[in-house]
C-alpha positions as CSV (number, residue, x, y, z in Angstrom):
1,X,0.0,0.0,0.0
2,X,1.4,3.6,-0.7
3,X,2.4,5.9,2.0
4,X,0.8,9.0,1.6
5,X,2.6,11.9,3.3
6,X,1.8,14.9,4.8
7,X,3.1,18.4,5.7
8,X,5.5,16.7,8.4
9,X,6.7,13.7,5.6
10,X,7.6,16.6,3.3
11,X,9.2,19.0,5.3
12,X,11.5,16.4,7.6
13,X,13.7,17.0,9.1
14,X,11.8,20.3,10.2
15,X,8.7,19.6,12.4
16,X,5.4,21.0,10.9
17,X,5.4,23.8,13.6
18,X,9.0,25.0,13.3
19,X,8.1,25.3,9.5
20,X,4.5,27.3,10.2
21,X,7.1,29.1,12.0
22,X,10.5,29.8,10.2
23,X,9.5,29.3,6.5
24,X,5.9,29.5,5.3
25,X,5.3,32.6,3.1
26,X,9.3,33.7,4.4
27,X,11.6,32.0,1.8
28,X,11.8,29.1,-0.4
29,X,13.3,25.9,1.3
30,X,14.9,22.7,-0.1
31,X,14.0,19.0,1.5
32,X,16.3,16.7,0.1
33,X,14.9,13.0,0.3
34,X,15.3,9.6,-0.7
35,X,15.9,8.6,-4.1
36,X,11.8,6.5,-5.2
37,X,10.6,7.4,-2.0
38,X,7.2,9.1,-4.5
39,X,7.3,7.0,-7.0
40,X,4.4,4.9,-6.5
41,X,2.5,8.4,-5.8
42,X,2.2,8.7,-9.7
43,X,4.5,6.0,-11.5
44,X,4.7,6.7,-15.3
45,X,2.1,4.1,-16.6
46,X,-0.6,5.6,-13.9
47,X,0.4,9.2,-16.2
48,X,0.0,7.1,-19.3
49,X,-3.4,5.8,-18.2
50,X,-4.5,8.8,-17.2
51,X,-4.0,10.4,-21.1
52,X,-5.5,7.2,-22.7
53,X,-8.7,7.3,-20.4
54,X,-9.6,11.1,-19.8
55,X,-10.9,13.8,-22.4
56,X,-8.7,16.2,-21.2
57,X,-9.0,19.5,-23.3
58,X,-6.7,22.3,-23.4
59,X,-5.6,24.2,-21.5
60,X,-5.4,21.9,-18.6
61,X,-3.8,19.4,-20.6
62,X,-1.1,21.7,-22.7
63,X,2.3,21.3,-23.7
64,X,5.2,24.3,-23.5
65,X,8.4,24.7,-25.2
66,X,10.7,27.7,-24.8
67,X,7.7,29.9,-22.9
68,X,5.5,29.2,-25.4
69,X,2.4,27.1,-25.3
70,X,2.7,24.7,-28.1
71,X,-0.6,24.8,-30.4
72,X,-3.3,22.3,-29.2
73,X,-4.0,21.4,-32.4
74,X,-1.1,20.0,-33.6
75,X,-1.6,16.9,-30.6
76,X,-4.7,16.6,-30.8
77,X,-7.8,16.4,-32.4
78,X,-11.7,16.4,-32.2
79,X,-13.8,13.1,-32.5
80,X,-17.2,13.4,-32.8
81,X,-19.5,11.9,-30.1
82,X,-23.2,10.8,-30.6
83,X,-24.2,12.7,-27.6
84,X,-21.3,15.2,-26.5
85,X,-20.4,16.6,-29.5
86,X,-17.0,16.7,-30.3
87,X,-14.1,15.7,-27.8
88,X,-10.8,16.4,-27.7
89,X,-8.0,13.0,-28.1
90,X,-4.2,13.0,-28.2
91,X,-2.6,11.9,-31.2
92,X,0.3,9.7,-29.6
93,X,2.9,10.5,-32.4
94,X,2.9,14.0,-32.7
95,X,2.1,14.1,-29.0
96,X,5.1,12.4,-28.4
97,X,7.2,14.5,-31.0
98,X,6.7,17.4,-29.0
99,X,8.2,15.8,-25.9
100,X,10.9,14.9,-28.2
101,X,11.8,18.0,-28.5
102,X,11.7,19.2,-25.5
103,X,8.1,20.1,-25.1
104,X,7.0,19.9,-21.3
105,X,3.3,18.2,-20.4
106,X,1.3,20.3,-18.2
107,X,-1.4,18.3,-16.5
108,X,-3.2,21.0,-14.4
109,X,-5.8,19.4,-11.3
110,X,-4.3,15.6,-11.2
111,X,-5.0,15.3,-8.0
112,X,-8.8,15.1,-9.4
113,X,-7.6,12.0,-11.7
114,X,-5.5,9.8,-9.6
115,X,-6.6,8.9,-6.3
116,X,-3.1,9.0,-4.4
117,X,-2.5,12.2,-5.3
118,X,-6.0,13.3,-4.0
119,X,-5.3,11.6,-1.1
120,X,-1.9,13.4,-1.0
121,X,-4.2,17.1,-1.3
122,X,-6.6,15.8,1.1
123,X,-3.9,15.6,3.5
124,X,-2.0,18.7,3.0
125,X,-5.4,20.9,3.3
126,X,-5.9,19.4,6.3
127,X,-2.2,20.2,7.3
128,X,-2.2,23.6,5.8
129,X,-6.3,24.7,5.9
130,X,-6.6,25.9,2.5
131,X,-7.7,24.6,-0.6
132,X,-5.4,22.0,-2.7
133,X,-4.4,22.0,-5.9
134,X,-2.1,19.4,-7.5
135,X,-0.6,19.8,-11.2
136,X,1.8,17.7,-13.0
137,X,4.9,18.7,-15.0
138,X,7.3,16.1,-17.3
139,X,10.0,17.3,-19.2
140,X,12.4,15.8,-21.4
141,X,15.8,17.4,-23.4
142,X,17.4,20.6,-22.2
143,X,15.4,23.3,-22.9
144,X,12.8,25.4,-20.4
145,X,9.0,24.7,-20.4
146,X,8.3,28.5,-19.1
147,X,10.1,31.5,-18.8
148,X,11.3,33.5,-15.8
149,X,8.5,33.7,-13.7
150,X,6.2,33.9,-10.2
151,X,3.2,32.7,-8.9
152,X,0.6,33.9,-6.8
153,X,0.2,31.2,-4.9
154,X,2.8,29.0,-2.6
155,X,3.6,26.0,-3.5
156,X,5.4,22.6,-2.7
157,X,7.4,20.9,-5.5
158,X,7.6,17.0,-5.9
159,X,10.4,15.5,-7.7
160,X,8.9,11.8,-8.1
161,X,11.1,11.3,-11.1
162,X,14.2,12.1,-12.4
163,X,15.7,16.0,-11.5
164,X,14.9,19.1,-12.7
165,X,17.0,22.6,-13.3
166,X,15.7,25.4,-10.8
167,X,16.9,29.0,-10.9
168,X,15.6,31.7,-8.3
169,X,15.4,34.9,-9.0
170,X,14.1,36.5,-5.6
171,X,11.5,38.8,-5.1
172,X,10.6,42.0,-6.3
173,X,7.6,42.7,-4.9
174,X,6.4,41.6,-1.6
175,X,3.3,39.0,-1.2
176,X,2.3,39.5,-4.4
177,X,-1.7,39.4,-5.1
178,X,-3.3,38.0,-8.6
179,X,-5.8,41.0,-8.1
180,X,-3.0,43.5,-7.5
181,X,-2.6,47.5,-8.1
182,X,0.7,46.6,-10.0
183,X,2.6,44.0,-10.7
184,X,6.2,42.8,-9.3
185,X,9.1,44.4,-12.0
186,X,11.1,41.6,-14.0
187,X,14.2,41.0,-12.0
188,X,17.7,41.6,-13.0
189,X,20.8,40.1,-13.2
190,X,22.0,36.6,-12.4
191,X,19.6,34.3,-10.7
192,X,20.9,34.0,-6.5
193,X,20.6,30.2,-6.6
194,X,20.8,28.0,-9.0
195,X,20.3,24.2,-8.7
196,X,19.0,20.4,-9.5
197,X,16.2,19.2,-7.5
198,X,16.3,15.5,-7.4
199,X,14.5,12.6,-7.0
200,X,12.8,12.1,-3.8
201,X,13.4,16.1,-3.4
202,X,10.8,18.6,-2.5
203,X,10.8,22.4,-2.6
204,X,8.4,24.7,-1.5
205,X,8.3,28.4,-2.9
206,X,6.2,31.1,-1.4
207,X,4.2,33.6,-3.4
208,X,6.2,36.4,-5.8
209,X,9.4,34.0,-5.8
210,X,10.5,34.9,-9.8
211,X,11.9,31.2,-10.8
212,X,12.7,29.5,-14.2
213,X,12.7,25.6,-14.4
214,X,14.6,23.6,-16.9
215,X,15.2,20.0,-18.3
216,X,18.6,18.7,-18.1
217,X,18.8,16.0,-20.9
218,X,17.0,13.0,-18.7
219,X,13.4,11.9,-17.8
220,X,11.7,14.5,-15.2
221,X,8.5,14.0,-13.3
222,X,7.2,16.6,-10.9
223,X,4.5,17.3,-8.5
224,X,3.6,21.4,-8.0
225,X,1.5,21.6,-4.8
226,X,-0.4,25.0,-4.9
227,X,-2.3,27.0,-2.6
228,X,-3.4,30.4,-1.6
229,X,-3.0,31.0,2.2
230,X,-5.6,33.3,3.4
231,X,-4.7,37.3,3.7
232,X,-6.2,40.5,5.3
233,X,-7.6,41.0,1.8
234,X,-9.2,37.9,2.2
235,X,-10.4,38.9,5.2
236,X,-11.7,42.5,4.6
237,X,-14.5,41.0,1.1
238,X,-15.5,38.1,3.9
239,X,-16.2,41.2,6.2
240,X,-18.1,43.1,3.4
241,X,-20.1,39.9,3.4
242,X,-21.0,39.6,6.5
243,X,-21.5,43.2,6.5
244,X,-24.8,42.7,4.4
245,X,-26.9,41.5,7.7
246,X,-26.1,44.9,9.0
247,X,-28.8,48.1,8.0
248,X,-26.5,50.6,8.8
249,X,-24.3,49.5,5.7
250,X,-26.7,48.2,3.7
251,X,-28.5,51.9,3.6
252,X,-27.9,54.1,0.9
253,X,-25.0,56.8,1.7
254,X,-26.2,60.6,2.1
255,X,-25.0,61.7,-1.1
256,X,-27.0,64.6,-1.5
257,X,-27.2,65.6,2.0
258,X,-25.0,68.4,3.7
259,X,-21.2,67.9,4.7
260,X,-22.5,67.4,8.1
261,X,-25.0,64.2,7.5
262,X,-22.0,63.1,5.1
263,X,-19.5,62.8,8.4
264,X,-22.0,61.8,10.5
265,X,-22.6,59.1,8.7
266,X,-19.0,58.3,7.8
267,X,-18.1,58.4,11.5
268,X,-21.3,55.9,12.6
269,X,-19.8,53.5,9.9
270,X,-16.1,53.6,11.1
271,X,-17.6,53.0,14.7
272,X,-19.4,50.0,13.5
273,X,-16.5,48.7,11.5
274,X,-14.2,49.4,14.4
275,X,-16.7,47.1,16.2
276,X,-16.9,44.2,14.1
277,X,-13.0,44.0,13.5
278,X,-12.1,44.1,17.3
279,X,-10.8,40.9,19.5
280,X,-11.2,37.7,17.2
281,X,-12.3,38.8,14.1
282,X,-9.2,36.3,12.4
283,X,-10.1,33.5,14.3
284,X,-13.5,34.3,13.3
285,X,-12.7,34.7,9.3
286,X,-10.4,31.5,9.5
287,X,-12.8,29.2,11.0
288,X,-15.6,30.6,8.7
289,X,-13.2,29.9,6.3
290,X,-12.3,26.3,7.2
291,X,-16.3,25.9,7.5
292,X,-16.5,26.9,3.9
293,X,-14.4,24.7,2.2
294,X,-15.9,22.6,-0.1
295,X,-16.2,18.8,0.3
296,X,-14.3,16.2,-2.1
297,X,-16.0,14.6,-4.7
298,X,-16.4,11.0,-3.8
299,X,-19.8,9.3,-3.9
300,X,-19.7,5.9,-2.5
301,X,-21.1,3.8,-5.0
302,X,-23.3,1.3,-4.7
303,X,-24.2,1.8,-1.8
304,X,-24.6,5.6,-1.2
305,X,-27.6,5.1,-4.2
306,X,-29.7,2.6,-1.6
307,X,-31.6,3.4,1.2
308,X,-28.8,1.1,3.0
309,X,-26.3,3.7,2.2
310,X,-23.7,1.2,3.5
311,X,-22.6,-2.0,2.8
312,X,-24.7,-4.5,5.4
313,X,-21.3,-6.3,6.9
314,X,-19.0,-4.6,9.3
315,X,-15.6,-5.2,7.3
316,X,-16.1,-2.0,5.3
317,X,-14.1,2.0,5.7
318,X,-15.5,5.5,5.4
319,X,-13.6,8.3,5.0
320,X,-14.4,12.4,5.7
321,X,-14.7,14.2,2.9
322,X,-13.8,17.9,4.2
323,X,-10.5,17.9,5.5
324,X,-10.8,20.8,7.4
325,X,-13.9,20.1,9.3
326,X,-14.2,21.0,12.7
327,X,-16.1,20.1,16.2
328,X,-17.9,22.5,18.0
329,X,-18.7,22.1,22.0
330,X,-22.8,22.6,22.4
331,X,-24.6,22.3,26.1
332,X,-24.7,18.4,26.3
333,X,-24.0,18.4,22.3
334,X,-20.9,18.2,19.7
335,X,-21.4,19.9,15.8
336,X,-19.8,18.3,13.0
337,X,-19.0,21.8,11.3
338,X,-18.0,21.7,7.3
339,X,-18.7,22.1,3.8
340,X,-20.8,24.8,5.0
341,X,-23.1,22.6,7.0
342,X,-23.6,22.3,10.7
343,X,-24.8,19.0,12.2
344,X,-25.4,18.4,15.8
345,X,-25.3,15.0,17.3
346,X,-25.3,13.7,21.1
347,X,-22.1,14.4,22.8
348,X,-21.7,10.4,22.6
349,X,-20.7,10.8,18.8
350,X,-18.0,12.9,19.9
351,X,-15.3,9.9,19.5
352,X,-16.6,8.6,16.1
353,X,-16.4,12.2,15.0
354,X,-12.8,13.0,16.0
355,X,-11.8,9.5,14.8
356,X,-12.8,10.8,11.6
357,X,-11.0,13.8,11.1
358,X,-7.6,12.1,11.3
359,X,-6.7,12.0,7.8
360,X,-7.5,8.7,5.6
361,X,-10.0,5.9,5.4
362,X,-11.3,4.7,8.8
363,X,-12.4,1.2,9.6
364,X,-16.4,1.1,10.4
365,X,-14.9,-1.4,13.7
366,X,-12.7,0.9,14.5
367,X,-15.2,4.1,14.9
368,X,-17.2,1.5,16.8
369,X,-14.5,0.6,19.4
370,X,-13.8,4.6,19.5
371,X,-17.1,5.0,21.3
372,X,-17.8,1.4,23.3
373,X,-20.8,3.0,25.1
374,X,-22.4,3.2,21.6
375,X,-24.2,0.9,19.6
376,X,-23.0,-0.5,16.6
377,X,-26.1,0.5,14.9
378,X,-26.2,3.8,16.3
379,X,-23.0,4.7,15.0
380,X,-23.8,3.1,11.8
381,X,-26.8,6.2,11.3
382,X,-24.7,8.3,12.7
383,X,-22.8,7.9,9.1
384,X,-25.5,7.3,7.0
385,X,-26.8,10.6,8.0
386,X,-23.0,11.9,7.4
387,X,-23.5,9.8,3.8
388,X,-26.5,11.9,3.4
389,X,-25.3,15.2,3.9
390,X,-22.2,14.2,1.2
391,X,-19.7,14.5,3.7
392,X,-19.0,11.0,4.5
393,X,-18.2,8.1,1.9
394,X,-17.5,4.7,1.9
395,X,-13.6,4.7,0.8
């Protein structure tokens, strides 16, 4: 069975806090690791499989060469469907000539088409608390998929395959937004570190780190983990939500009233505001935020389609499908909060509940024995109802 890591597995030897601590959204950070020790996270006939099987249309299948995108068309083409139209296919020799020539392949979300790479973003956004998203990179030759670059997003980098040329350029612009008043100026001169990420390597990059990647004559499969940690931007359109329940701001402003309704007004409002963004208000944002998050698309089939909803033996695992759900303490009750939902159970399903949130597939026995003053068919509704509400599935 794979090992799926998680923040901890990719940072080591650092410890998940000292990195919270000392690196995220500071600098960019090499882990050096075992030669193979991802490979079986996306081995290159799982990639293969994943081109024959999928329509995948451009862009988030695309090719680059030299910081150009390559022309879809001259990969693939459109094959006419009875009911969907037309669909794009790969043509595998031209497809192939590309990479020859040293196109790179994009694949952009394939942690939505292999499952241990979704279980590999399930677990980070649990690690990290924000939203996951994994895309794929293989190179070939010598020459550079993209040009000098940055991102506004962090990211971790994978090397499950072969090594890969990396060049950092620093920053030019502090945290960086992709909604920003201006954008960070090219930087100049030499890069001020140049280097080969191996096999078994990982390397994360905060936001606005200008970078350039290149092949180096061999085989090179890669992993880019990305995700956008919250900011007070963030924070400040949440409060403008939240802001609509309120009359005083949702009443129109005294345009053509005197200078002294105008300030009046203005001051009632910065009052208010200094109100609502007193004390908590980022531990309030984050854990509306964390509530938010959307739950992973897995349906449970067959059984989540009967009024069973799970299979009738006991030798069967569910799994939680919103990594960052929470509990919440209630007078006598616990709340499974998530996927924008709320559900309120006896505090006897507390157990069950926080057996679920560890990460991974959990044994229906072993949710069971986590609560012995429950019985077995209580806790089994207990997850049917969870199976209802799409944020439990049998894994």
């Amino acid at each position: 069975m794979t090992e799926i890591p998680g923040l901890a597995g990719l940072v080591a030897p650092l410890e998940a806090g000292q990195f919270f601590a000392e690196v995220l959204g500071r600098a960019p950070r090499r882990f050096p690791g075992e030669k193979g020790r991802f490979a079986s996270l996306l081995p290159w006939p799982e990639l293969d499989r994943v081109l024959r099987q999928h329509r995948l249309e451009f862009p988030r299948l695309r090719l680059a060469l030299d910081g150009d995108v390559v022309p879809a068309h001259t990969y693939t083409e459109m094959v006419s469907t009875r009911r969907n139209g037309q669909v794009p296919r790969v043509l595998s020799a031209p497809f192939a000539e590309h990479l020859r020539a040293g196109a790179t392949l994009v694949l952009d979300s394939v942690n939505e088409l292999v499952d241990e790479v979704g279980e590999l973003a399930g677990r980070l956004e649990h690690d990290l608390r924000e939203r996951i998203q994994v895309n794929l990179y293989a190179g070939w030759g010598t020459t550079h998929g993209f040009d000098v670059h940055w991102d506004d997003h962090d990211a971790f980098i994978i090397q499950l395959s072969g090594r890969k040329r990396w060049r950092l350029h620093g920053v030019t612009r502090p945290s960086p937004l992709q909604r920003d008043v201006e954008l960070p100026e090219r930087p100049e001169g030499e890069p001020h570190d140049d280097f080969l990420l191996e096999d078994g390597d990982v390397l994360y990059l905060p936001r606005g780190q200008w970078h350039d990647v290149s092949a180096v004559g061999e085989e090179s499969l890669h992993l880019t983990i990305g995700f956008n940690a919250a900011t007070g931007v963030d924070l400040v359109a949440w409060l403008a939500d939240q802001l609509r329940s309120d009359e005083l701001f949702r009443a129109d402003l005294p345009r053509f009233a005197g200078p002294d309704a105008r300030a009046e007004r203005a001051e009632a409002l910065r009052l208010r505001l200094a109100e609502l963004t007193a004390g908590d208000v980022v531990d309030r944002f984050l854990a509306d935020r964390d509530a938010q998050a959307p739950a992973q698309t897995r349906v449970g089939l067959p059984w989540a389609a009967t009024a069973e909803l799970l299979p009738p033996d006991d030798d069967f695992e569910v799994r939680l499908l919103v990594p960052r759900a929470a509990l919440a303490d209630g007078d006598g009750t616990v709340a499974l909060v998530g996927a924008g939902k709320r559900l309120v159970f006896a505090e006897a399903a507390r157990p069950v509940l926080a057996a679920l949130l560890g990460c991974g597939p959990q044994p229906f026995k072993v949710l069971v024995d986590a609560a012995p003053g429950v019985p077995p068919a209580t806790v089994r509704a207990l997850l049917g109802e969870l199976v209802v509400q799409g944020l439990v599935a049998r894994a």
